[in-house]
N, C-alpha and C positions, 0 to 999 in steps of 0.2 A: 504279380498282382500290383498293379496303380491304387498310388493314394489316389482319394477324391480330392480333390481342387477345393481353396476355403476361397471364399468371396471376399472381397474388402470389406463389404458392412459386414460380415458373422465376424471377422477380424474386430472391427468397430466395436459391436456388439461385445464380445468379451472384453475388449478393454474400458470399457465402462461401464460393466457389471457392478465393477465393486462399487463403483460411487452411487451409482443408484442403491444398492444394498446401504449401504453408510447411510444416505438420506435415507430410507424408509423407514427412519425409527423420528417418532415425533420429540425425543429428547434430544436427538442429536440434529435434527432439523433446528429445536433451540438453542443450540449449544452455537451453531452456524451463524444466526442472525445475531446473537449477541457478538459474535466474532467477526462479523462483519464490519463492526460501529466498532471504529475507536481503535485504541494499540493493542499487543498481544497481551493477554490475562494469563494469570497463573489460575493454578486447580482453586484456590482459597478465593478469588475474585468470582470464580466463573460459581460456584458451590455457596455463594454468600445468600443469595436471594431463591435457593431452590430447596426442597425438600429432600431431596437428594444428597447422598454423602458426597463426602471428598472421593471415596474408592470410588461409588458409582461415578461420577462425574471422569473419573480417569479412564476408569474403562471405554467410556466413550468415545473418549475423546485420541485414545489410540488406534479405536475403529476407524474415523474419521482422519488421523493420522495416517494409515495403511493405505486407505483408501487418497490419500494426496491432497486431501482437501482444507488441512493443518499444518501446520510444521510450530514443531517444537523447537522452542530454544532452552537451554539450559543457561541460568544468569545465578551463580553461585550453588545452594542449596533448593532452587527452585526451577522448576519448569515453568516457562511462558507460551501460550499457544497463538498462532496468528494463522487467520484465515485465509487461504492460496486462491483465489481466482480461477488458477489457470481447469484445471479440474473441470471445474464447473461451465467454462468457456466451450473445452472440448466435450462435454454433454450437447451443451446448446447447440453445436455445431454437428453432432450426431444426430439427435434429432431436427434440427434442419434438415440434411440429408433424409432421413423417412420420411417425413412432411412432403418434401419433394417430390420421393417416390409416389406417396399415395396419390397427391396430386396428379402427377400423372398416370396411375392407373384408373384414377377416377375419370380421366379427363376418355382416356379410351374407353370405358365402358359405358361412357357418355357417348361415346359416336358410335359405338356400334348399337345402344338403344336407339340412337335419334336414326341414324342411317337406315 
């Protein structure tokens, strides 16, 4: 019995699941824009101006760690968090690829209405 064959985008596709999951929480959507601006933050910077604990705040922020879109550095007794790019590059660059596709399936269903 034959494996089914994976496509390149379902390939695609799973590997940036998890960053989509990561982003779809609006705390860690926050957690990202403040890490964006400026050096990496420890838990007591990033937890200073939210309502949210220090735990909370970590948990999060190891989601977002997993998911590649953090890295942690360790500077004595503290964790520092700084926000990775690259992640987030390769999202855009998946959904580019979809964009594309629809485009062109749009573009053909366009000519066989107009045809």
């Amino acid at each position: 019995m034959s494996r089914p064959q994976h496509s390149g985008a379902g390939i695609a596709r799973r590997a940036q699941a998890p960053i989509f999951a990561a982003l779809g929480d609006r705390t860690r959507l926050a957690l990202v824009a403040k890490l964006c601006i400026g050096p990496a933050r420890s838990i007591s910077e990033l937890a200073a101006d939210s309502a949210l604990t220090r735990q909370a705040i970590t948990k999060h922020l190891r989601v977002l760690e997993k998911a590649g879109i953090v890295r942690c550095r360790r500077n004595g007794r503290e964790s520092r968090f700084k926000f990775d790019p690259r992640p987030i590059d390769q999202v855009r660059d998946y959904l580019d690829l979809v964009s594309e596709h629809w485009d062109r399936a749009l573009s053909r269903l366009k000519s066989l209405a107009e045809g």
